[in-house]
N, C-alpha and C positions, 0 to 999 in steps of 0.2 A: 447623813447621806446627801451626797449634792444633787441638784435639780437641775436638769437640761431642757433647752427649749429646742423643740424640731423645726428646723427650718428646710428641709429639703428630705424628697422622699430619693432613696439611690437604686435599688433595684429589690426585689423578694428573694428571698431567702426558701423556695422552692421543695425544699427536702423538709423544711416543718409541717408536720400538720397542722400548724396554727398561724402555716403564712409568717412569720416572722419575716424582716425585713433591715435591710442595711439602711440608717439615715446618716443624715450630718444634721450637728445641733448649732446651736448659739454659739460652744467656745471652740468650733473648729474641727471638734473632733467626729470618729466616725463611731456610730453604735448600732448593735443588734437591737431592733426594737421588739419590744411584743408587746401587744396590742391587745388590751382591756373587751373590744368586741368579738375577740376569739374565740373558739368555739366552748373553752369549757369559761371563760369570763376570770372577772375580777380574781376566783379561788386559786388559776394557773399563776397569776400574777405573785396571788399572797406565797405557794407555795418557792414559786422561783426566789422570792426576796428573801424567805424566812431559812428554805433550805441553804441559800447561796452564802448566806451570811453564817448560818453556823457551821458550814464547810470552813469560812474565812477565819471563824473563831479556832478551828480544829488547827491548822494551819497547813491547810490544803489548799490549792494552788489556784483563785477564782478569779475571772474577769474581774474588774468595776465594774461593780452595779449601784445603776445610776435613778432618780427619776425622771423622766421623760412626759416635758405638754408639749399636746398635740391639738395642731389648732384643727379646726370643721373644713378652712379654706384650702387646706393643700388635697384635699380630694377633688377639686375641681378640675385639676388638670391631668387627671389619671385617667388613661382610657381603658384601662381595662376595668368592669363593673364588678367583678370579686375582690379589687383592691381598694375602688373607688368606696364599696361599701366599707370596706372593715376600715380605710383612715376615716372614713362619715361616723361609725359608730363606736370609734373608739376616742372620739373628741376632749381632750380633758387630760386626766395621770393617769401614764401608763409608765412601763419597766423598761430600760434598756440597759446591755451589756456593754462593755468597751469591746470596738471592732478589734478582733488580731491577725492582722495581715501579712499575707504570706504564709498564716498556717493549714496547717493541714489536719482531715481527723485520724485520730489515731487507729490505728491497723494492729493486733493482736500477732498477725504474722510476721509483719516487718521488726517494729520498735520493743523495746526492751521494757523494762519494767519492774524497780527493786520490791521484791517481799514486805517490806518495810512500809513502801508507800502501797503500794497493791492490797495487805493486809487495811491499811489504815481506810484506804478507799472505801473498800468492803465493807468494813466498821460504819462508817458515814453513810454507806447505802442501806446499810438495814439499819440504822437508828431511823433515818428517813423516809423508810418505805420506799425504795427507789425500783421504781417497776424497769426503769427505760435507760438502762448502762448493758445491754448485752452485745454481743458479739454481733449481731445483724442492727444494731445500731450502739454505738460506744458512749455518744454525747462526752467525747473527749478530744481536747485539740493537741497536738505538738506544736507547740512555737519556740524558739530558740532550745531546741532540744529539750521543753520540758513539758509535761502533760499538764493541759488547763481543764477543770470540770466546768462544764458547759448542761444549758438544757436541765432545770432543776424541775419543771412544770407539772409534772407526770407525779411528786412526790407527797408524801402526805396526803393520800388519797382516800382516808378515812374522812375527808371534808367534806365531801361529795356524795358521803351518804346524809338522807335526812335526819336529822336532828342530833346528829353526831357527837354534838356536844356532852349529851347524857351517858354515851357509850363508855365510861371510864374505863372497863374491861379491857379497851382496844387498845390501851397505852402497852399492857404485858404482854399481849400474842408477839409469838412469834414471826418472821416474816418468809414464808417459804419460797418464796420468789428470790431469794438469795443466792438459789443456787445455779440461776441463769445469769448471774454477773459475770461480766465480760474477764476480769480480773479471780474470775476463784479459783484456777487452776496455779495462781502467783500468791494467793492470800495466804503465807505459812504463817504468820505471824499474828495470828491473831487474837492469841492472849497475850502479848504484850502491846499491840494494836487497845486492845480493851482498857487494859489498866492504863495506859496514857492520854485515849481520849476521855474514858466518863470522867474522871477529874478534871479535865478541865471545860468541863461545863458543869455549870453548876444553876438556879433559879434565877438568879439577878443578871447571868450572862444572857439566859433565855428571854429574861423581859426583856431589857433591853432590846434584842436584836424583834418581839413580836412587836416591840411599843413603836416596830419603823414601819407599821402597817399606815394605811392612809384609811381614814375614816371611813372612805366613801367606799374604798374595798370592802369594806366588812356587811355592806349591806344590810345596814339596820340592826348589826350581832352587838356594836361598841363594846363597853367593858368586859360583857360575859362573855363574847367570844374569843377576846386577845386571854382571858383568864384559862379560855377551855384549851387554845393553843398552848398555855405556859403547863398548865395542867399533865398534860397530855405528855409533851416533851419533856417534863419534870420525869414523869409516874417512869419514864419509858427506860430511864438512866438506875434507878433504885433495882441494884442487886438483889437476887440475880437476872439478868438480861435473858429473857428470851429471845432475844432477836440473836444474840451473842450463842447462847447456848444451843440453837438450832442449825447455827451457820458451823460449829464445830462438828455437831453432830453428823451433820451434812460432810463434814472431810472423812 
C-alpha cells in the first residue's frame, strides 16, 4: 500500500460521525481521511483497512486506500477546537480513501442495481459484520455510473468487545443484522454469490491483506492479535456459513 503525506486540511466531512475529512497529500491528490483520534480509535482504522481490502480481494468496487501522516503542526491554524483537537490527536498513521469527485451517494429509489452484484454485496456485508449499509445510511457512492463501497469502520465489531480474541465461537454466528442491508431486497443471488466469493478467499489472501496492519494500530496485540484477525476471518469461510445460511433463511 502507498503512503501519503497530508499537507493541507480542505474541509470535514460532516455527515461522519467520526469527523472524517477531505485532505490533499504530497502527490497532489485529494483523500477522505480518518483520523486514528476518532472516537472508536485505531480498531475503526484497522477494520476500514482490513474490510476494504478484502472487498478489493472479492472484486468489489473500493476507493484506494491509502496511508496517510499527519503532522501535530496543521492543527495550528484550525479554528474550530473539535477539529483543532482530532488533527492534534491524531498526529502520526492514519487511513485515507481516494476523494471521488463529483459523486454522489447512492439512493435505493433512484439508481438501479444488478442481483449479481447486490447479492455479491450482501455476501461481503455479512462475512464482515457490516452493521452500517442500510437504507437510512448506504455508505455507497455512484461515480461514473457505478456503485463504490465506501465507510468500512463500523465492521468487525467483534474487536470492540474485551478480550475478543479468545471468543472463537464468534467466527460461526450468524449475523442477523443482515436483514437491514440496504441491497436485500436485490440480493437473489446468493447461492451463487456464496460459492464465488468463499473461494476466492482463502488463509494466505487473508494474511496478507491483516499483515497491512501498522504495528502501532494493534496496540500492544503484535502477532496474536493480526493471528486472532486471520483466525477469525479463516474460521468464518469454513462450510457451512452461518452468516450465509441466516441471510437465506431471512429471504
Amino acid at each position: 500500500m502507498r503512503t501519503v503525506a497530508v499537507t493541507r486540511y480542505v474541509t470535514p466531512l460532516r455527515e461522519g460521525g467520526s469527523l472524517p475529512a477531505i485532505v490533499e497529500a504530497d502527490d497532489d491528490g485529494l483523500y477522505v481521511l480518518k483520523f486514528r483520534g476518532a472516537g472508536q480509535g485505531p480498531k475503526a482504522l484497522i477494520a476500514e483497512l482490513v474490510s476494504g481490502e478484502i472487498a478489493r480481494a472479492l472484486g468489489l468496487p473500493v476507493p484506494e486506500i491509502v496511508f496517510a501522516t499527519l503532522e501535530q503542526d496543521l492543527a495550528r491554524t484550525e479554528p474550530d477546537p473539535e477539529i483543532h483537537a482530532l488533527i492534534h490527536d491524531s498526529a502520526g498513521l492514519n487511513l485515507a480513501l481516494d476523494y471521488l469527485p463529483g459523486s454522489v451517494g447512492f439512493d435505493p429509489v433512484v439508481h438501479t442495481m444488478p442481483p449479481d452484484l447486490a447479492s455479491r454485496i450482501v455476501w461481503f456485508d455479512a462475512y464482515v459484520s457490516n452493521v452500517d449499509r442500510t437504507a437510512r445510511n448506504t455508505n455507497m457512492l455512484m461515480w461514473h455510473r457505478t456503485p463504490w463501497l465506501i465507510d468500512h469502520g463500523a465492521t468487525l465489531y467483534l474487536h470492540h468487545s474485551p478480550e475478543w480474541e479468545l471468543e472463537t465461537a464468534r467466527a460461526t454466528a450468524p449475523f442477523a443484522g443482515i436483514k437491514e442491508h440496504v441491497l436485500w431486497n436485490r440480493a437473489t443471488s446468493l447461492d451463487e454469490a456464496d460459492r464465488a466469493l468463499a473461494s476466492a478467499l482463502d488463509e494466505a489472501h487473508i494474511r496478507a491483506i491483516v499483515d497491512l496492519i501498522p504495528e502501532e494500530w494493534l496496540e500492544g496485540g503484535g502477532s496474536a492479535r493480526r493471528d486472532a484477525y486471520v483466525r477469525y476471518l479463516v474460521d468464518r469461510l469454513v462450510a457451512p456459513r452461518a452468516f450465509v445460511e441466516e441471510a437465506t433463511r431471512a429471504r
